[in-house]
N, C-alpha and C positions, 0 to 999 in steps of 0.2 A: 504494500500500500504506500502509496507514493502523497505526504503530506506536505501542504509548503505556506507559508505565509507571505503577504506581498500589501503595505500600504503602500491603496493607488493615488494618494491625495485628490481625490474629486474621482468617483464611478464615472459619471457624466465623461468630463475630460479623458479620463483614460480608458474608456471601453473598447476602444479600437486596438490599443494595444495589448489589453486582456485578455481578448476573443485569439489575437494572435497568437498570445503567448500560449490559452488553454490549447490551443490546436495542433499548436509546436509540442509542446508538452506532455500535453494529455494527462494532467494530476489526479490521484482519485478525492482529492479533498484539500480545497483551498481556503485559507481565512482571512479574510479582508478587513484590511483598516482603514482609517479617515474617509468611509466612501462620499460622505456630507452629503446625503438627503436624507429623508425619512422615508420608511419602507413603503408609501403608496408610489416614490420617484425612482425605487428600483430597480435597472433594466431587465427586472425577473422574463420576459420574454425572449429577450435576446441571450438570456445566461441558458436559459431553457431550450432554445435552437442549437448552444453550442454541447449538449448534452446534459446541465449541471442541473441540480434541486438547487433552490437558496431559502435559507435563515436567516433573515434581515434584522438588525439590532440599531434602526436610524437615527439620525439627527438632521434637522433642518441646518445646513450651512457650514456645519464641521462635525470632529467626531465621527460616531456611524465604525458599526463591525457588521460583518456578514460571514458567513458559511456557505460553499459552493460544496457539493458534494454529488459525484456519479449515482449511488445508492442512496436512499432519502434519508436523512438523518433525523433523529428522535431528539429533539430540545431538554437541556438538562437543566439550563439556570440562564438569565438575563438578567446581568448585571451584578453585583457584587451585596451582601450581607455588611453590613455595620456601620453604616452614614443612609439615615431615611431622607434624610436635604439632597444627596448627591442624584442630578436629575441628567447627567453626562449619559450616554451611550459607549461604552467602551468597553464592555466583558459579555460575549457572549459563549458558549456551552453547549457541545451537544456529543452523542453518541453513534457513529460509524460503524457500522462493521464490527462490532465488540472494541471500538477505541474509543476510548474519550476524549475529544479533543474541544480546545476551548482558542477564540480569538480572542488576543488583549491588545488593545491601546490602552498604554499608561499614558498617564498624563508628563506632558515635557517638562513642567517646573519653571520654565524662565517667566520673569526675571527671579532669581535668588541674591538673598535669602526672601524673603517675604512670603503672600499667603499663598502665591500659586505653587509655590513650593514647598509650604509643609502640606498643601493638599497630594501633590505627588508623592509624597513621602509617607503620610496618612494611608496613601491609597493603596500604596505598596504593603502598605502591614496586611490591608483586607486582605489581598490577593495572596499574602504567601496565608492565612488563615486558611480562603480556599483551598488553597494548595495541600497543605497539609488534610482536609478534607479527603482530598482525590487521593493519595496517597493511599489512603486507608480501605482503597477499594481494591487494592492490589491486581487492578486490570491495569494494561498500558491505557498512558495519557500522555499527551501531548499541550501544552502550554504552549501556544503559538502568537508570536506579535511583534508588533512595535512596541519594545519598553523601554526608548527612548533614553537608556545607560549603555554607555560604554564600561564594561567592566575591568578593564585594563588599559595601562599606555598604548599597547598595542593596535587597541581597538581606535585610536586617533590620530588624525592626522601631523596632530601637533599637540603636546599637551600645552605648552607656554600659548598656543592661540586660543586657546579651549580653556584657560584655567578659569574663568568665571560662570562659566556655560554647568547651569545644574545637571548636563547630563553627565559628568565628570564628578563633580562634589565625594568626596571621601565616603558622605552619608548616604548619598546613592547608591555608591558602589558596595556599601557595607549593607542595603538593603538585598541587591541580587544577591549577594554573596552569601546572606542568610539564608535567601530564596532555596540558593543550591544546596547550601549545606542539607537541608531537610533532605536530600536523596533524591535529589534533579541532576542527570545530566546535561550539559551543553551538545547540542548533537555536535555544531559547526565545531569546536574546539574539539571535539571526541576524536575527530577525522583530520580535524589539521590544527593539531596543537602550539603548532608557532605559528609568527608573521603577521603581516594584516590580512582582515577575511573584511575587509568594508562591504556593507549594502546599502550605506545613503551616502550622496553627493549633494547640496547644496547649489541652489539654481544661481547665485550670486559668487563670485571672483571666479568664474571658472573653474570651478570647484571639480568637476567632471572630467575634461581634458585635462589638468593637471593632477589628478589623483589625492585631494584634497578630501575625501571619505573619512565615514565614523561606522561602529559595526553596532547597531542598536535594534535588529533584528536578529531575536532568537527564537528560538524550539528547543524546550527544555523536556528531557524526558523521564517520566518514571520508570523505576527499576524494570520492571515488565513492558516496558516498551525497549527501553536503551536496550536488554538483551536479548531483541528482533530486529534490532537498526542493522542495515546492509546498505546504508548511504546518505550523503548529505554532500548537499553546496551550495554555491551561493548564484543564480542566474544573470551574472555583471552584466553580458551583453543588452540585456532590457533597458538599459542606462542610457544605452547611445540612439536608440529609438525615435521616431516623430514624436512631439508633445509625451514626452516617456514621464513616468513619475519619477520625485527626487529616490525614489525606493525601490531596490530590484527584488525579486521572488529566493526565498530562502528556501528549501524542501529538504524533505528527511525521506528515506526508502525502509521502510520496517518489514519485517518478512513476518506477516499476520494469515 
């Protein structure tokens, strides 16, 4: 089963490149970020011509997760336990195939320190809560998204041009970190433990032709997934694409 995650920053905007990519690719279950509509603007017709089911989790103008899946997937949870104010669309859940896989957009944080940043930080405790949840079903799961950390120097282009940028902060990185410790693998690092593995570029200084990337797309696996992984990488060439998202497709191959 071939799982991948890919915020397209705008459905709308990047559907053309989607359609490409699902067709090139052919994924059994994709998880989408930032699609920014609400699920009645979702192009569930056209996802449905290119073969997929969708699980729409929208928001009007930003935000928005979804699930694209070949086999119809069973909804598990929409949206996250422990803040009843938080009215974001950014965690959706569902069940595949005997998988559990779930879309996340974390929230980015900037500017830091302030409140949009202890809301990222807040929101990360909820998610590793769920997390620890799935865990305990001892089925593979798959934790898939934009979580908007780089967990290493590695993962940046620069740290001295990044050192203010909350996706860097020691405290962010001390949240993934706990994330993992609970018994998440990293698929991408699982397969290529050094070097940069970037899959955002930055539409501003030419971030993209000069290799100016941050690696904030992960798929974290539970025990019972990681040992069925037979693959992972990162889909760079979506980068160089017409109207391409700042964010290329991550995918994991689990032998299910």
């Amino acid at each position: 089963m071939k799982i991948a995650t890919f915020n397209v920053n705008g459905i709308s905007a990047r559907l053309p490149r989607l359609l490409d990519w699902l067709a090139e690719v052919s994924p059994d279950v994709v998880c989408l970020q930032e699609i920014k509509t609400i699920d009645a603007g979702f192009p569930t017709e056209a996802i449905a011509a290119a073969g997929y089911h969708a699980l729409v989790h929208g928001q009007k103008g930003f935000n928005g997760v979804a699930i694209l899946s070949k086999e119809v997937a069973v909804e598990t949870a929409r949206g996250l336990a422990g803040d009843a104010a938080d009215d974001h669309s950014r965690y959706l859940e569902a069940e595949v195939g005997g998988v559990r896989i779930a879309s996340i957009y974390l929230p980015n944080g900037n500017p830091q320190p302030g409140p949009k940043f202890d809301y990222k930080l807040a929101w990360f405790d909820r998610l590793a809560a769920r997390a620890q949840t799935l865990l305990g079903l001892e089925q593979p799961v798959v934790l898939a998204g934009d979580y908007n950390v780089c967990p290493q120097p590695v993962d940046v282009f620069s740290e001295a041009a990044m050192a203010a940028d909350a996706l860097v902060q020691p405290e962010t990185r001390a949240k993934f970190r706990a994330l993992c410790f609970q018994g998440w693998t990293d698929a991408i690092r699982s397969v290529q433990p050094n070097g940069a593995a970037f899959t955002f570029w930055d539409y501003q200084a030419g971030a993209w032709p000069r290799d100016l990337g941050l690696r904030i797309d992960h798929l974290l696996l539970s025990p019972a997934a990681a040992d069925r992984l037979t693959g992972a990488s990162i889909d760079r060439a979506v980068r160089g694409g017409e109207r391409a998202s700042d964010h290329v497709p991550v995918w994991v191959e689990l032998a299910i």
